[in-house]
Backbone bond lengths (Angstrom), bond angles and torsions (degrees), N, CA, C in turn:
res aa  C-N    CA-C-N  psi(-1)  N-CA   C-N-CA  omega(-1)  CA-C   N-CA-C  phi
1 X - - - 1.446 - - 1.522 108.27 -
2 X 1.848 116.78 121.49 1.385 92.52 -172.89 1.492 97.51 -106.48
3 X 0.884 100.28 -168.07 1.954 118.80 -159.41 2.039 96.06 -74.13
4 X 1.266 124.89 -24.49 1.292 128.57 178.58 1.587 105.15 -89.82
5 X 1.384 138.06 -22.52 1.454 142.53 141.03 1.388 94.25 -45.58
6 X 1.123 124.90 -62.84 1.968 119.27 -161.37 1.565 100.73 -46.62
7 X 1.368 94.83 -69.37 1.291 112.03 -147.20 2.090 97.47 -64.59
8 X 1.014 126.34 -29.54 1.265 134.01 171.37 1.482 118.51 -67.05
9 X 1.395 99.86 -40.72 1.582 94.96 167.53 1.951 125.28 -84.82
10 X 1.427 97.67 11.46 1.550 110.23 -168.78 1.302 78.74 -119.91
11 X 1.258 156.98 -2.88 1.615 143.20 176.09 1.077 96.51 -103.84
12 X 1.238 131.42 -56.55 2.110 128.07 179.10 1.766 106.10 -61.03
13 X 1.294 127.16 -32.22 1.575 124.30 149.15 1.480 121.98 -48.42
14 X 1.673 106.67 -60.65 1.479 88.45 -167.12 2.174 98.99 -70.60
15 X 1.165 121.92 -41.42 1.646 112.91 -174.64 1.367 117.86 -44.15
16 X 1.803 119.12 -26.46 1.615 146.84 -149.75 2.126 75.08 -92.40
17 X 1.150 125.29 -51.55 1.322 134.94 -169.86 1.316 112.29 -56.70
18 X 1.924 98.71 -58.46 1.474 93.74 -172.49 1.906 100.98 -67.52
19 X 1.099 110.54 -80.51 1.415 100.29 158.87 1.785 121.28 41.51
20 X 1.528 87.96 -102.44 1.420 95.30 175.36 1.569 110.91 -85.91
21 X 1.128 136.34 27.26 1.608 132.19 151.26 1.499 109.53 -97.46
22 X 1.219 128.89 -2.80 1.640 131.91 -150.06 2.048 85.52 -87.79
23 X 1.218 88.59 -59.10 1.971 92.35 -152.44 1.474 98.67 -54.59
24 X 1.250 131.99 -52.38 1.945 128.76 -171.29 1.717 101.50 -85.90
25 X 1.591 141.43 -17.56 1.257 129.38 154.76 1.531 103.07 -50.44
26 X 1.399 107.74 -74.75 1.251 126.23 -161.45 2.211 106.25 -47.35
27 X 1.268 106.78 -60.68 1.699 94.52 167.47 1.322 120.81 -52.31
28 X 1.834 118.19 -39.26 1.065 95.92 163.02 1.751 139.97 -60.47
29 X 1.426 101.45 -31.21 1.392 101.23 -167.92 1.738 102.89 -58.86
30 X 1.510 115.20 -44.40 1.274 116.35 -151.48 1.537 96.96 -71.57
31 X 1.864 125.52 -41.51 1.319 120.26 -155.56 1.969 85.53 -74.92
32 X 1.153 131.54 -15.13 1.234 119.92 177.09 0.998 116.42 -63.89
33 X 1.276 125.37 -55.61 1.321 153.69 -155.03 1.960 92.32 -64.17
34 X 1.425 110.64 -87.79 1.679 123.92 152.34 1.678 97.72 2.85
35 X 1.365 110.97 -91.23 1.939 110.65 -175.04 1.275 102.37 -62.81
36 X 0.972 143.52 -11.33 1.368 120.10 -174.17 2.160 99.47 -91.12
37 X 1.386 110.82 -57.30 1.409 104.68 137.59 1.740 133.11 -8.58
38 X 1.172 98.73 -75.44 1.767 114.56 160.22 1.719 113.39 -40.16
39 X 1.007 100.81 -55.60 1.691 97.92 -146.20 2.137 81.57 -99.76
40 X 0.881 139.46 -2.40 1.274 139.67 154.78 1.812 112.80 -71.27
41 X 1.185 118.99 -53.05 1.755 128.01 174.29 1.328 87.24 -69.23
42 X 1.236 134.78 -26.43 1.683 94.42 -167.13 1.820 100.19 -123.93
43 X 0.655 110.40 1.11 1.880 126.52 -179.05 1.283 106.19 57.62
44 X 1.480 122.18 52.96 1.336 126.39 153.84 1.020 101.63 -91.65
45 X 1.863 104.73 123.27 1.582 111.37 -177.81 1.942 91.26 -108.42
46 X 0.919 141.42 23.49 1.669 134.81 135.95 1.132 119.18 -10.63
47 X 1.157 124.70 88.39 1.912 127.93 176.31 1.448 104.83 -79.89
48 X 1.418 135.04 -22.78 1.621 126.39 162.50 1.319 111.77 -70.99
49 X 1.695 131.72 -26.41 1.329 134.73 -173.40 1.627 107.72 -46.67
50 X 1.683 119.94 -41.79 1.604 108.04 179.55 1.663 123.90 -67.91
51 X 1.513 91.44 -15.09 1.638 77.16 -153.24 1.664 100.93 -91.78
52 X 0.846 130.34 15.95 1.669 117.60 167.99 1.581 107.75 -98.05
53 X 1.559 119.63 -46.12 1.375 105.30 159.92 0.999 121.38 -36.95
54 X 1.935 133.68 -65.43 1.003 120.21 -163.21 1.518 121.95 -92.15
55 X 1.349 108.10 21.93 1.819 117.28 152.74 1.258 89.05 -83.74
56 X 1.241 151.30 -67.36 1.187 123.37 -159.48 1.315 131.11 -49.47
57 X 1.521 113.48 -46.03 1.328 135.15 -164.69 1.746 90.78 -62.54
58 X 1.575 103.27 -68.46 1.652 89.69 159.69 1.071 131.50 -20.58
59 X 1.111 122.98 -61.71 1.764 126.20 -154.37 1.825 89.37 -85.50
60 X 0.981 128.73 -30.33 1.305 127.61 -158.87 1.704 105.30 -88.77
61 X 1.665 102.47 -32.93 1.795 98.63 172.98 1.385 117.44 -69.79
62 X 1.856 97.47 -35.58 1.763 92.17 -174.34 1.381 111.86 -73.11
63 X 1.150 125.56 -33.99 1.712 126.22 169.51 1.692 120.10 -36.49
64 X 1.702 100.95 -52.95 1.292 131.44 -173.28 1.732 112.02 -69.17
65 X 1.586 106.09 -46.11 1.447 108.86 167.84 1.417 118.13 -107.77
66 X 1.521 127.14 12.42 1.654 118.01 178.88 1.374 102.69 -47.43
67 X 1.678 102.39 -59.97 1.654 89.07 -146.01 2.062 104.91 -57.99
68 X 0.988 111.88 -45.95 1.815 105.28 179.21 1.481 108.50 -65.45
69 X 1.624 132.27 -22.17 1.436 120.64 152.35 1.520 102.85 -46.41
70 X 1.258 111.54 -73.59 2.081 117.67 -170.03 1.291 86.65 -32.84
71 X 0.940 151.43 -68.87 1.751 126.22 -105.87 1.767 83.81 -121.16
72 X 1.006 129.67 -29.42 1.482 129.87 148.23 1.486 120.27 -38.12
73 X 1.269 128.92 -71.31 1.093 111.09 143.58 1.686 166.25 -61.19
74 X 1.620 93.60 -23.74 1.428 102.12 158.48 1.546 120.42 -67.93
75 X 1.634 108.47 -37.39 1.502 118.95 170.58 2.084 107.79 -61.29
76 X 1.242 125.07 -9.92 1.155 121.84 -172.60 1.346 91.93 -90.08
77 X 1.415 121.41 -60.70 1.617 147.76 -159.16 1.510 92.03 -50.62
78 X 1.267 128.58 -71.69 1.270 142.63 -145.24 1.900 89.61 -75.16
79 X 1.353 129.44 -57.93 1.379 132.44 168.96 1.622 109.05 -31.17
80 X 1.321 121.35 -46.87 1.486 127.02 -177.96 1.465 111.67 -67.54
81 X 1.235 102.84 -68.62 1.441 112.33 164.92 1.683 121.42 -21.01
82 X 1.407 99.27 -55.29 1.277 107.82 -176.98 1.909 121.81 -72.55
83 X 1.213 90.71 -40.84 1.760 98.57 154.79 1.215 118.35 -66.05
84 X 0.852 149.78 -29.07 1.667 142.27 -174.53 1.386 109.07 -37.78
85 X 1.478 118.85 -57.02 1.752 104.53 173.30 1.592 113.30 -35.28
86 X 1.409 93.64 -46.08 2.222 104.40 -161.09 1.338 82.35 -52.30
87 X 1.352 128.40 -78.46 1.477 138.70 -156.99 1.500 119.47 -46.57
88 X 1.402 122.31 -29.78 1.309 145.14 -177.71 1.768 95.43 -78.41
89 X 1.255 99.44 -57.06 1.515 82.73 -164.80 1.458 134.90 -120.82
């Protein structure tokens, strides 16, 4: 295994990472962004007011994108798997 195998299979990991962190960062950032908006027009300074929206938005992206998260990663998993001879030998 040479050091350009390493380093290639640690660059399709970390992109496979960002990847599936993008869809529940990303709802969160925006439903934050939205209340923070909110509570500026109306001067509710409530620091618990964000965080139940953006459990939802969470819970509501990963629902919305699991199945192409799964298969993003199972499609990564199964690619590795399948190289292991290359890498071995």
């Amino acid at each position: 295994m040479t050091p350009e195998m390493v380093i290639d299979v640690g660059k399709e990991a970390g992109e496979i990472i960002v990847l599936l962190s993008a869809p529940p960062l990303l709802a969160g950032l925006a439903v934050g962004l939205l209340v923070s908006l909110f509570q500026a027009a109306t001067q509710i300074q409530e620091m618990t007011l964000s965080f139940i929206p953006k459990l939802l938005a969470v819970g509501a992206a990963l629902v919305i994108a699991g199945h192409w998260m799964l298969s993003l990663l199972t499609g990564y998993v199964i690619r590795l798997y399948h190289s292991i001879p290359n890498l071995i030998g």
